[in-house]
C-alpha positions as CSV (number, residue, x, y, z in Angstrom):
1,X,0.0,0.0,0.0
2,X,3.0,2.4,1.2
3,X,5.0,1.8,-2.0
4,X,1.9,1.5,-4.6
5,X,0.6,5.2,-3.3
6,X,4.5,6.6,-3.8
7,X,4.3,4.8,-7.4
8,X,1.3,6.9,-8.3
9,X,3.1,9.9,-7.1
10,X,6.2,9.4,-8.7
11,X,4.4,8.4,-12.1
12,X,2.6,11.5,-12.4
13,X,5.0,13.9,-10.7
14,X,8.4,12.6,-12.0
15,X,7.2,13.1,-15.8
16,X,7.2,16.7,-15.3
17,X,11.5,16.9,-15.2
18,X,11.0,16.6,-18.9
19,X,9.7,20.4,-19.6
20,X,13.2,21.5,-18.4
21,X,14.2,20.7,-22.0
22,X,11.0,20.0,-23.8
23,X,8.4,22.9,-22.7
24,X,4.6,22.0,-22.8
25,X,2.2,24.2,-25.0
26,X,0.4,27.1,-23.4
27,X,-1.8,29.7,-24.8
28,X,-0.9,32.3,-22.4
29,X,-4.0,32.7,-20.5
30,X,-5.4,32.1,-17.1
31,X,-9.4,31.2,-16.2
32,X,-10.9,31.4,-12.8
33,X,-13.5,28.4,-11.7
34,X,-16.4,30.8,-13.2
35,X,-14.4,29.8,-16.3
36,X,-13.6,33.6,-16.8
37,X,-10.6,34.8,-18.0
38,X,-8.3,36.6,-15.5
39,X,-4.9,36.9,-16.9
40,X,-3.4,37.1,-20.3
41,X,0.5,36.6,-20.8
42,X,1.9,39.0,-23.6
43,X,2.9,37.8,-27.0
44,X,1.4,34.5,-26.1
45,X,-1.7,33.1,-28.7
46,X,-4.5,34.3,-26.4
47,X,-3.5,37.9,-26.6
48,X,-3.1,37.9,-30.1
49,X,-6.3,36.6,-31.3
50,X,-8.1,39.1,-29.3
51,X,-9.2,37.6,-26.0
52,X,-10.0,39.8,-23.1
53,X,-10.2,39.7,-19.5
54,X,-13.5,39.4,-18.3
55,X,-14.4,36.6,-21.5
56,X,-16.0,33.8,-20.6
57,X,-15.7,30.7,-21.9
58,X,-17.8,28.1,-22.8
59,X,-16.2,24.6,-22.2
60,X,-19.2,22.8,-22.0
61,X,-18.8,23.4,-26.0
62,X,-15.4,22.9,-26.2
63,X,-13.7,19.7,-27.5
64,X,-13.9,17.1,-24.3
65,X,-10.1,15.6,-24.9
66,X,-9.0,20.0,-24.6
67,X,-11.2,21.4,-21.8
68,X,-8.9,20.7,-18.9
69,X,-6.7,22.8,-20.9
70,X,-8.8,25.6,-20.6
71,X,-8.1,25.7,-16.5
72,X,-5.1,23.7,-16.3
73,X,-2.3,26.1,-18.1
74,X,0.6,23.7,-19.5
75,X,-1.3,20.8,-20.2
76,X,-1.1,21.2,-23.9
77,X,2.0,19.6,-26.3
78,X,3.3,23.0,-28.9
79,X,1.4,22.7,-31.6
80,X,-2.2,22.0,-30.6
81,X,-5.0,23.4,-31.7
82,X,-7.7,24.0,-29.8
83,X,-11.0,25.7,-31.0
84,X,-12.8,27.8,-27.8
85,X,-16.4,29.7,-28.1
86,X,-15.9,32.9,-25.9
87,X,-18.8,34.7,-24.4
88,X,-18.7,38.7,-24.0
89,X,-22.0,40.2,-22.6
90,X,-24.4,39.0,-25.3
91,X,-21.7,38.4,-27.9
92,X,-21.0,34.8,-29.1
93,X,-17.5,34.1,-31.1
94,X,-15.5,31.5,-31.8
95,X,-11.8,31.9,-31.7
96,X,-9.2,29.2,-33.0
97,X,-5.8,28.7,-30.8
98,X,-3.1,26.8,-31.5
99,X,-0.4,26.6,-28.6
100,X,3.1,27.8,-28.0
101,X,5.8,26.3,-26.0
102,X,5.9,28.1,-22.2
103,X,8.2,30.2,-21.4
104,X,11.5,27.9,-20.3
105,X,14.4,30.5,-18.7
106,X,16.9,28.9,-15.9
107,X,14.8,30.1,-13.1
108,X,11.6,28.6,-14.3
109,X,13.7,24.9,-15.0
110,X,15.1,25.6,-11.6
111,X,11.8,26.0,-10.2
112,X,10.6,22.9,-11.7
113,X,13.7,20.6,-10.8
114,X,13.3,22.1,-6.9
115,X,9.8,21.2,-6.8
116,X,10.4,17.7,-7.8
117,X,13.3,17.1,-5.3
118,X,10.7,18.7,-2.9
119,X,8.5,15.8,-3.8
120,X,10.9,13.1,-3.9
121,X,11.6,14.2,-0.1
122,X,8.2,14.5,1.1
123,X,7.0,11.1,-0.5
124,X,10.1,9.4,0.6
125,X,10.6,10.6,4.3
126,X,6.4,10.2,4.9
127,X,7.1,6.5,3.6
128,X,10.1,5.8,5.7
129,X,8.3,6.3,8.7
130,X,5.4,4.6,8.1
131,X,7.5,1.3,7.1
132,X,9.6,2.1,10.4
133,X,6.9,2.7,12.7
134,X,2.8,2.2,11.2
135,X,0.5,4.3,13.3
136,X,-2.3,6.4,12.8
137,X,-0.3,9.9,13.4
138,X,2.2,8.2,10.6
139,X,-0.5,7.4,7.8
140,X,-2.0,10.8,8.5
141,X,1.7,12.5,7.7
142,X,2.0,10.2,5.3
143,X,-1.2,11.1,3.3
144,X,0.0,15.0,3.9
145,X,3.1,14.3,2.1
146,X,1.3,12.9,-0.8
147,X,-1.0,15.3,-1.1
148,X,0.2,18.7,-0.7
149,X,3.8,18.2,-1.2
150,X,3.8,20.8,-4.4
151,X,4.7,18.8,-7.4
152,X,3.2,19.5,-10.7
153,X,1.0,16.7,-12.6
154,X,1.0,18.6,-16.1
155,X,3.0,16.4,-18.3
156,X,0.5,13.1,-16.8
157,X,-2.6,15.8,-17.4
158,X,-1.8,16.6,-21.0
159,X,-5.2,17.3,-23.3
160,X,-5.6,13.7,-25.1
161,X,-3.8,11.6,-23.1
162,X,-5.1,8.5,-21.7
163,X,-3.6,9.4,-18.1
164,X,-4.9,12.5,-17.7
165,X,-8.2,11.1,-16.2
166,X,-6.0,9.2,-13.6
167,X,-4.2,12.3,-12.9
168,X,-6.8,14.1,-12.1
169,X,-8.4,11.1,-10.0
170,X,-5.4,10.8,-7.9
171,X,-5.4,14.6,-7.6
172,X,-9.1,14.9,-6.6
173,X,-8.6,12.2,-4.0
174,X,-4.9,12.9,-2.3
175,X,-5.0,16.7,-2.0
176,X,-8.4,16.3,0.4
177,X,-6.2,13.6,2.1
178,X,-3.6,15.6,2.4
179,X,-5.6,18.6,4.3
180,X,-7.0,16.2,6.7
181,X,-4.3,14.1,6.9
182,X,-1.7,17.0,8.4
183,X,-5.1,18.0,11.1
184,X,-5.0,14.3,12.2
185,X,-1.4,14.2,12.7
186,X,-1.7,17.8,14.2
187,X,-4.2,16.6,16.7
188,X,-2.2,13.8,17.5
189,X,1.4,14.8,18.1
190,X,2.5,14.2,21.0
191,X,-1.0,13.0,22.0
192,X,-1.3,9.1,20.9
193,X,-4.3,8.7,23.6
194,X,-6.2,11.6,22.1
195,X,-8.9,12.8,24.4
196,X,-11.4,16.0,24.1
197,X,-11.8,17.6,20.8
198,X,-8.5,15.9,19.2
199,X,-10.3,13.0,19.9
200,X,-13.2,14.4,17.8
201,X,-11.0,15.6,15.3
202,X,-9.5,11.6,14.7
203,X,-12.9,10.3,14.8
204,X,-14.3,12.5,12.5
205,X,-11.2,12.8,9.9
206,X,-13.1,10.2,7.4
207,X,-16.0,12.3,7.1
208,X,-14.1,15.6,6.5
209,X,-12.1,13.6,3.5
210,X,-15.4,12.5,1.8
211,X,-16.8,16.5,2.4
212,X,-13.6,17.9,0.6
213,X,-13.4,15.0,-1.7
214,X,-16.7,16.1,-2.6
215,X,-16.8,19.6,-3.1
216,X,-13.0,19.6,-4.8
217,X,-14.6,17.1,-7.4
218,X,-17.6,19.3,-8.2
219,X,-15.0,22.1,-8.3
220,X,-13.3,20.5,-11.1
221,X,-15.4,18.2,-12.8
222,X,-18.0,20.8,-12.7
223,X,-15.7,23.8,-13.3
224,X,-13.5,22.0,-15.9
225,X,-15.3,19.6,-17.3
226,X,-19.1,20.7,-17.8
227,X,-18.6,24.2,-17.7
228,X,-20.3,25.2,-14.5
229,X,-19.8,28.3,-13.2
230,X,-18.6,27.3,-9.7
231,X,-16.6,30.2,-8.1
232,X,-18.8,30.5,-5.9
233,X,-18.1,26.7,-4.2
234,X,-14.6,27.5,-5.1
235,X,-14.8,30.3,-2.3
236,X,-16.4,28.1,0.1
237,X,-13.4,25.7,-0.8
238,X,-10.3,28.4,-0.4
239,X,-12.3,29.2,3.5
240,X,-12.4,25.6,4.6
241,X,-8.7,25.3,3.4
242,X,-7.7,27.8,5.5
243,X,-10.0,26.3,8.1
244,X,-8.0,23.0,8.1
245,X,-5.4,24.4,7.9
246,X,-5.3,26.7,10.5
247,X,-7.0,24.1,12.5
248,X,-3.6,22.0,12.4
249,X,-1.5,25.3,13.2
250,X,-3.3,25.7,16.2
251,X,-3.0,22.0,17.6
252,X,0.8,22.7,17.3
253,X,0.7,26.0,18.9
254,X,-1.5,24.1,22.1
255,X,0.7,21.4,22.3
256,X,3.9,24.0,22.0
257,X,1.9,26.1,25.0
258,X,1.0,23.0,27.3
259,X,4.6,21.3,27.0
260,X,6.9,22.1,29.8
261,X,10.5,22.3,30.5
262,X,12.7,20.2,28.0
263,X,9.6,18.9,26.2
264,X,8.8,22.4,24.8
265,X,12.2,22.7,23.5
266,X,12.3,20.0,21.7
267,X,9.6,20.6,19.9
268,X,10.1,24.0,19.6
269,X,11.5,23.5,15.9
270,X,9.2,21.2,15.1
271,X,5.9,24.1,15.6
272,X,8.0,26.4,13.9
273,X,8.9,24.1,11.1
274,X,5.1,23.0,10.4
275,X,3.9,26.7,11.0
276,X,5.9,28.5,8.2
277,X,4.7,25.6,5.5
278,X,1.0,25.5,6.7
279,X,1.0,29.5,6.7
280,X,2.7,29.5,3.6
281,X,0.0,27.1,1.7
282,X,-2.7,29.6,3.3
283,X,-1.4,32.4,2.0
284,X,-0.8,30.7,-1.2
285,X,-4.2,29.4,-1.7
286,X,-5.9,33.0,-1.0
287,X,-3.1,34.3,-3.5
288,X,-4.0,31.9,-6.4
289,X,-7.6,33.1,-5.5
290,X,-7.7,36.8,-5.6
291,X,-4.2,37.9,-7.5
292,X,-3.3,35.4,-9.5
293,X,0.3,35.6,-8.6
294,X,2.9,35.2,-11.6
295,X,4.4,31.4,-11.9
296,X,7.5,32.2,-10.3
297,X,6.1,33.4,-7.3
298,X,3.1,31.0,-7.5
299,X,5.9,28.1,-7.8
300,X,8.5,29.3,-5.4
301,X,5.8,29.3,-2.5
302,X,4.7,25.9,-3.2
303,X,8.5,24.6,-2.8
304,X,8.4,26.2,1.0
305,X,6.3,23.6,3.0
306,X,10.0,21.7,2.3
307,X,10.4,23.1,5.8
308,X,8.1,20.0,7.1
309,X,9.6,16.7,6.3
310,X,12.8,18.0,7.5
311,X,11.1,18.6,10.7
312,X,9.4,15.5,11.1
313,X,12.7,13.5,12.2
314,X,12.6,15.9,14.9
315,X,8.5,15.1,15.5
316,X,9.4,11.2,15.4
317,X,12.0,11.8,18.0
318,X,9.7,13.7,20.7
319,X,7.1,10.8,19.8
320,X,9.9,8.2,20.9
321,X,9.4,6.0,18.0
322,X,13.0,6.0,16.4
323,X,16.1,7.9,15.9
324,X,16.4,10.5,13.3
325,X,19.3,9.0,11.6
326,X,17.7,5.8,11.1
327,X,15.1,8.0,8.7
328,X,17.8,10.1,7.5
329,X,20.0,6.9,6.2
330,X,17.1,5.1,5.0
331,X,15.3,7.7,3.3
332,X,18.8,9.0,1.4
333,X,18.9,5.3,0.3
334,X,15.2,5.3,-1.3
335,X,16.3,9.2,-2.8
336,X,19.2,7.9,-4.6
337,X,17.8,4.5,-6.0
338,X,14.4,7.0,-6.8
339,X,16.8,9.6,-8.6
340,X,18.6,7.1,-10.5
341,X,16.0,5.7,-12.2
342,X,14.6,8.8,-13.1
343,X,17.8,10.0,-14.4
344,X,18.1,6.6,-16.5
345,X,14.5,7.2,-17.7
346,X,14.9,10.9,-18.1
347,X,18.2,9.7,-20.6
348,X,16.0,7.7,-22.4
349,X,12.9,10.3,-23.4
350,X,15.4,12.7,-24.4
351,X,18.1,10.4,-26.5
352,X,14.8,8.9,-28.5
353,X,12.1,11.4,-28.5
354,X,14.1,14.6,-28.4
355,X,17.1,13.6,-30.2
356,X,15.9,10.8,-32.6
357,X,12.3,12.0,-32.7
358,X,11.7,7.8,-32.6
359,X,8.3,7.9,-29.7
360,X,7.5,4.8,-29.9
361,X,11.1,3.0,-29.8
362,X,11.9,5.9,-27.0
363,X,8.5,4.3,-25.4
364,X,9.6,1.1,-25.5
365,X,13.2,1.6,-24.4
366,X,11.7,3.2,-21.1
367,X,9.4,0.3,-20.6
368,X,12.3,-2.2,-21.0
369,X,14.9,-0.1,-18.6
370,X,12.1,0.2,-15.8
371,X,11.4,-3.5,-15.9
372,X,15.6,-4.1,-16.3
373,X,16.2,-1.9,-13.0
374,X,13.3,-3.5,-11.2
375,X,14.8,-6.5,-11.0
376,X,18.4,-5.0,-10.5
377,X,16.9,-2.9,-7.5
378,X,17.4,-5.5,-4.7
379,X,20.8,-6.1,-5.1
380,X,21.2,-1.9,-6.0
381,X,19.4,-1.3,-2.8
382,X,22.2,-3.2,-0.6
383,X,24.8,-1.3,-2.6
384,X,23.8,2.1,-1.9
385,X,22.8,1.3,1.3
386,X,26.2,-0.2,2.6
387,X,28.0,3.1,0.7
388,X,25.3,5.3,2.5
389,X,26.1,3.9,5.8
390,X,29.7,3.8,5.3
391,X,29.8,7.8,4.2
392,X,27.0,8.9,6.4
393,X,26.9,7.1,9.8
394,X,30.6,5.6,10.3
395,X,30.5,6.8,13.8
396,X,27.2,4.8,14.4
397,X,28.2,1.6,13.0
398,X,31.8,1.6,15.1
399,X,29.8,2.0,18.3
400,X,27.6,-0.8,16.8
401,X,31.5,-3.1,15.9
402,X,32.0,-1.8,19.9
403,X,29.2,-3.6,21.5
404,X,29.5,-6.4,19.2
405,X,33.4,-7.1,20.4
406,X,32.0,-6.0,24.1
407,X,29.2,-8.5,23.5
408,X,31.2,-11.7,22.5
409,X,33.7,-11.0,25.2
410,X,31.1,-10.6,28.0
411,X,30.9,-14.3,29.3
412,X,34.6,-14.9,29.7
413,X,34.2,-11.8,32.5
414,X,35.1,-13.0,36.0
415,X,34.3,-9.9,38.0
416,X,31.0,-8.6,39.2
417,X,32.1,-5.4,38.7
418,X,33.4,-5.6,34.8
419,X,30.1,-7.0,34.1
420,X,28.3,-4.2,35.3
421,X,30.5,-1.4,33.8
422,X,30.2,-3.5,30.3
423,X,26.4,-3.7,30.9
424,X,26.1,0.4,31.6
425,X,29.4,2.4,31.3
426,X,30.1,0.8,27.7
427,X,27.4,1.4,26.2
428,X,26.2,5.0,27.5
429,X,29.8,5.9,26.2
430,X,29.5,4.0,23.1
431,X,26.0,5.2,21.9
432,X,26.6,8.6,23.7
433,X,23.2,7.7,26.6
434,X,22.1,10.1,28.7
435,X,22.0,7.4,31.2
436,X,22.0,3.6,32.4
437,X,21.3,1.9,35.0
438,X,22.0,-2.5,36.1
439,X,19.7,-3.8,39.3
440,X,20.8,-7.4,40.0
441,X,18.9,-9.0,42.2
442,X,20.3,-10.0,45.3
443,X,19.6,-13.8,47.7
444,X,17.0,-11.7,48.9
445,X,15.2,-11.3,45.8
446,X,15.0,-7.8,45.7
447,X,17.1,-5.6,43.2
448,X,19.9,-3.6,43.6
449,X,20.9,-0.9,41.8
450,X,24.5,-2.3,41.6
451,X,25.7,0.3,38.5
452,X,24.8,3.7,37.1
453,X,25.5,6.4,34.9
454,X,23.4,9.5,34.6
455,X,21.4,8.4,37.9
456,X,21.3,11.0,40.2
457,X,22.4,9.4,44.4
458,X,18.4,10.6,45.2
459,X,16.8,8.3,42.6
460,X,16.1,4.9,43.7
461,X,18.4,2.2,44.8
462,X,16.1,-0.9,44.7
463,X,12.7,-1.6,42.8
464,X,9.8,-2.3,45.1
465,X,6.3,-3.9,44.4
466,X,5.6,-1.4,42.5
467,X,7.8,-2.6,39.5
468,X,6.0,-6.0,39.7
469,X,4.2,-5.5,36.4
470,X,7.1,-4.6,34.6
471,X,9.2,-7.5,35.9
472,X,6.3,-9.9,34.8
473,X,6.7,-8.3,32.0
474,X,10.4,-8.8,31.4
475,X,10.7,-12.5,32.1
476,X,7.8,-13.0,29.7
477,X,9.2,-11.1,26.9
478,X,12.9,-12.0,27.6
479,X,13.4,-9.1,25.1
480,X,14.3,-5.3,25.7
481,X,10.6,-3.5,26.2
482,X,10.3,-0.1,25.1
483,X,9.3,2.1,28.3
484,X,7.3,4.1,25.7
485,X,5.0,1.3,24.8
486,X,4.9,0.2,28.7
487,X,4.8,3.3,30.9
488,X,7.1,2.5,33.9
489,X,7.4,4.8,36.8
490,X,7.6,8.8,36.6
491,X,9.2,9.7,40.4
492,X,12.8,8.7,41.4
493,X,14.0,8.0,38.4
494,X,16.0,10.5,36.0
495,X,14.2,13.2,34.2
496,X,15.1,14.6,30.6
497,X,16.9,12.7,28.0
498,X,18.0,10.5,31.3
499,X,14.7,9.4,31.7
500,X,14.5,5.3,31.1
501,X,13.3,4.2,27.7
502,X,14.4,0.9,27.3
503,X,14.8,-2.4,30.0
504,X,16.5,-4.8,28.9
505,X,16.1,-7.9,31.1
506,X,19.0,-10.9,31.8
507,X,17.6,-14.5,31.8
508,X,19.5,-17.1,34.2
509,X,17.9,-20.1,34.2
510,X,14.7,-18.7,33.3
511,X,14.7,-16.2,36.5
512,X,15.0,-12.6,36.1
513,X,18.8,-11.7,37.4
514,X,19.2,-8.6,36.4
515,X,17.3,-5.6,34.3
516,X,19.4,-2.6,32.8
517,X,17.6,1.1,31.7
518,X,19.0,2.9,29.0
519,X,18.2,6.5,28.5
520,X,17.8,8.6,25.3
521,X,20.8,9.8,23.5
522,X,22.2,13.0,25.2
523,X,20.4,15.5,22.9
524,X,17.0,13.6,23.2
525,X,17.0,11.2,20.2
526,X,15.4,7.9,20.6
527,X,17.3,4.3,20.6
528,X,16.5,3.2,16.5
529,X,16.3,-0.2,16.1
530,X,19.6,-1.0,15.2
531,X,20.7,0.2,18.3
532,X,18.6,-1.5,20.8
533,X,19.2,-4.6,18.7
534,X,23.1,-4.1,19.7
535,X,22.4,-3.5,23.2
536,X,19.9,-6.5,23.2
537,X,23.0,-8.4,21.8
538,X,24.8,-8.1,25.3
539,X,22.3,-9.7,27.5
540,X,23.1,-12.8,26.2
541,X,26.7,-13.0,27.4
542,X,26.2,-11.0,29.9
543,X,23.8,-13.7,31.2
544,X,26.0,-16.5,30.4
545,X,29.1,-14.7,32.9
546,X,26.4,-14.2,36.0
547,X,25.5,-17.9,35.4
548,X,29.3,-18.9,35.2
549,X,29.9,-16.5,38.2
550,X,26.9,-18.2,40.4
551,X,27.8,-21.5,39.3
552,X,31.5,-20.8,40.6
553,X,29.7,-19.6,43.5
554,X,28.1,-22.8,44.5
555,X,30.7,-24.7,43.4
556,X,33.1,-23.3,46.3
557,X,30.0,-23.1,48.7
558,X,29.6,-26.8,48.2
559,X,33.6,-27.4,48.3
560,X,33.5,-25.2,51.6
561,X,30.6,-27.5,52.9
562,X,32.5,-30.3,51.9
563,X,35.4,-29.3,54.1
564,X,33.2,-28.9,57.0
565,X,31.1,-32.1,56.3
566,X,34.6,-33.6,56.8
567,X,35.8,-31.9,59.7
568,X,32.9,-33.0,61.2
569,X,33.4,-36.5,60.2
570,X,37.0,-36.5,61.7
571,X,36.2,-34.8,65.0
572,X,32.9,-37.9,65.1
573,X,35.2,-40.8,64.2
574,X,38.1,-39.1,66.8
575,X,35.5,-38.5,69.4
576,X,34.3,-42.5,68.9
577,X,37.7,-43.7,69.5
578,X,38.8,-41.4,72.7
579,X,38.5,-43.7,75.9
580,X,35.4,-42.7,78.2
């Protein structure tokens, strides 16, 4: 489901790239929803067979396979002719247009390429997480990224085509998710219990996607299609926009207000982030409406929102889930693979169709050579992601190489106390922790806090009834349980990034002989996976050295006993043979 919504994207985003060196056709003219004209580009075909502002056109007697074109600028190849009916007061007259390619200078390409790498890193950081970590506040950022992450569909809209019905499908139905999709995840940042009216808002998110779904179809369709005059609904449209949108602004601002202490600073980036791209689409969307800002203007804004997926590693890591590197390396692996193939493709339209003017062979070659690379991708994928790893995060995978020697040299450790500093000290220093913690339980069964780092001398020093449930938990799990998932206890315990997130329990004999706590790293992130799969990798011979070590134990408790048992013996038999 992730990757076949980020296919549709890609198809009918990507295609766009190719007006960098082969422009679409335009007439040079702009319509509102009312179908009237409301701009008129100079020197373009539109100007110079007479139109006016204030013209309105007919579509519902236009030619069906050209009336996007008559709202959709740059959805037209150079060359086509197009035959419009224009309306002026009581005045009928038909005017015949044939299209010119759109204006193509270096910032208008630039424009175009930012958008799409805009797009490439909204699809692929919303899909990262999702794959990572699936959750309700994830598929609603997800569905945001889709939707309004600013790419153009002209290229998959043009006036004939067989995709442009699909485009404009996918368009009606992911922009209406998008809106609701950044309210849901709004509503429930930093709230996964949502209570009160974020509650309401959750509940009631499938209802507001059918309502916009609804009114941006009869906007279009309506508008676009049969010639309605529907400015009036597009009004209603641009206020409930802002609505949502403002909506989603202000459940960051209350959960910015309500935080306290090192909370609100971490997510002080993360409401700043989200507020400059949601006001930025506002202010976009009433532009569009009543100025009808130039394209470069109109363009630039919609690159902006970029601000947001490079905040949401930041979101992720206040929501605990995982550790913003973890996105970071896997989302640069899914960019690069994505970017190659559209620069293979790319090669491909332009060599045949540009160069050789050959459409159908140039159709064919990029049919082969996307089939060819998707069933090269699997082995690419480990390429680029070993490379990736070994550029980006070579400090990360030598702590991991760290543990892993700590790990396998664990149960040849013959002191209590070089168990303990391998089980806390190594690797708070290796994964820079803001804390850990070992209790080992003692003959009376209680547990000790026996080694710490990042515990302050007032937290506790043994667990108590209390922790019952989460030492159940532990010896039925045998695994490290996130502290997230399982809320353990709030008072005597560290507080910031020191605060637990992670127990990691040691199995002897199928009794619990020891738990460890790790904190967050030192500037808040979250243990990723990879990490607490490493630190999970220590309990095994960390377990193995308190069973040699309790074995050895016994062993000279029974040799002592032994000893005595004889002693005994020899002062019996001595005392048996002494006259009386």
């Amino acid at each position: 489901m992730v990757a076949a919504l980020a296919v549709v994207v890609f198809a009918l985003s990507l295609p766009d790239i190719r007006r960098v060196w082969q422009p679409s056709g335009d007439f040079g003219f702009t319509s509102d929803f009312d179908n009237v004209i409301n701009f008129l580009a100079p020197h373009f075909p539109a100007e110079q067979a007479g139109l006016k502002i204030g013209d309105w056109i007919d579509v519902a007697a236009t030619d069906p396979a050209y009336r996007f074109s008559v709202g959709v600028p740059g959805t037209l190849v150079p060359g086509q002719q197009v035959k419009l009916i224009l309306v002026d007061g009581a005045q009928r007259r038909d005017v015949s247009l044939r299209s010119e390619p759109e204006v193509m200078d270096d910032p208008t390409k630039a424009i175009i390429l930012s958008r799409e790498f805009a797009m490439l890193l909204f699809v692929v950081t919303g899909a990262a997480l999702v794959l990572l970590r699936p959750s309700v506040a994830t598929w609603a950022f997800y569905f945001y990224c889709l939707g309004l992450n600013g790419a153009p569909f002209s290229i998959a809209m043009l006036s004939g085509s067989p995709w442009s019905w699909l485009a404009l499908i996918a368009e009606m139905l992911l922009y209406p998710a998008g809106l609701v999709g950044i309210v849901v995840f709004a509503a429930l940042f930093l709230h996964p219990e949502a209570t009160g009216w974020r509650y309401m808002v959750y509940r009631s998110s499938a209802l507001a996607w059918l309502l916009c779904v609804g009114l941006y179809t009869y906007i279009f369709i309506g508008s676009r299609w049969l010639g309605w005059r529907a400015g009036a609904v597009s009004i209603v449209w641009l206020y409930l926009e802002a609505a949502l949108l403002f909506l989603a602004i202000y459940a960051f601002a209350d959960t910015y207000l309500r935080s306290r202490g090192t909370d609100r600073q971490r997510i002080r980036m993360v409401v700043f982030g989200f507020g400059v791209a949601l006001a930025v689409s506002i202010v976009l969307n009433f532009l569009v409406a009543y100025i009808n800002p130039p394209y470069w203007l109109r363009a630039g804004l919609l690159v902006l929102p970029i601000v947001a997926p490079l905040t949401v590693a930041y979101a992720v890591i206040k929501h605990r889930v995982i550790d913003a590197s973890f996105v970071v390396s896997r989302t640069l692996v899914y960019t690069v693979m994505t970017t190659f193939l559209v620069g293979i493709l790319s090669f491909i339209d332009w060599f045949f169709i540009e160069k050789l003017k050959l459409v159908r062979l140039g159709t064919i070659a990029e049919v082969a050579a996307a089939v060819g690379i998707g069933f090269w991708f699997n082995g690419l994928h480990k390429r680029i992601d070993w490379l990736i790893d070994a550029t980006f995060f070579r400090q990360r995978h030598r702590a991991e190489r760290q543990l892993a020697q700590i790990a396998a040299s664990l149960p040849h450790l013959t002191k209590i106390k070089a168990i303990a500093e391998a089980l806390v000290a190594e690797p708070v220093r290796a994964l820079a922790l803001a804390s850990g913690a070992l209790f080992r339980r003692g003959q009376d069964g209680l547990y000790v806090r026996e080694e710490s780092v990042g515990w302050r001398q007032e937290d506790i020093a043994r667990l108590d009834d209390s922790d019952d449930r989460l030492i159940a938990l532990l010896l039925t799990e045998q695994c490290p349980v996130s502290l997230h998932d399982h809320p353990w206890r709030r008072e005597g315990v560290p507080i910031g990034s020191a605060q637990p997130i992670l127990a990691v329990p040691l199995i002897v004999r199928r009794e619990l002989a020891a738990v460890v706590f790790y904190g967050s790293h030192v500037h808040g992130e979250a243990l990723d996976p990879d990490e607490i799969k490493a630190i999970a990798g220590l309990a095994p011979g960390a377990a193995a050295a308190y069973d040699h070590l309790e074995a050895e134990a016994m062993k000279r408790e029974v040799e002592s006993m032994r000893r005595e048992l004889e002693t005994v013996r020899g002062m019996l038999a001595e005392a048996q043979i002494q006259p009386t």
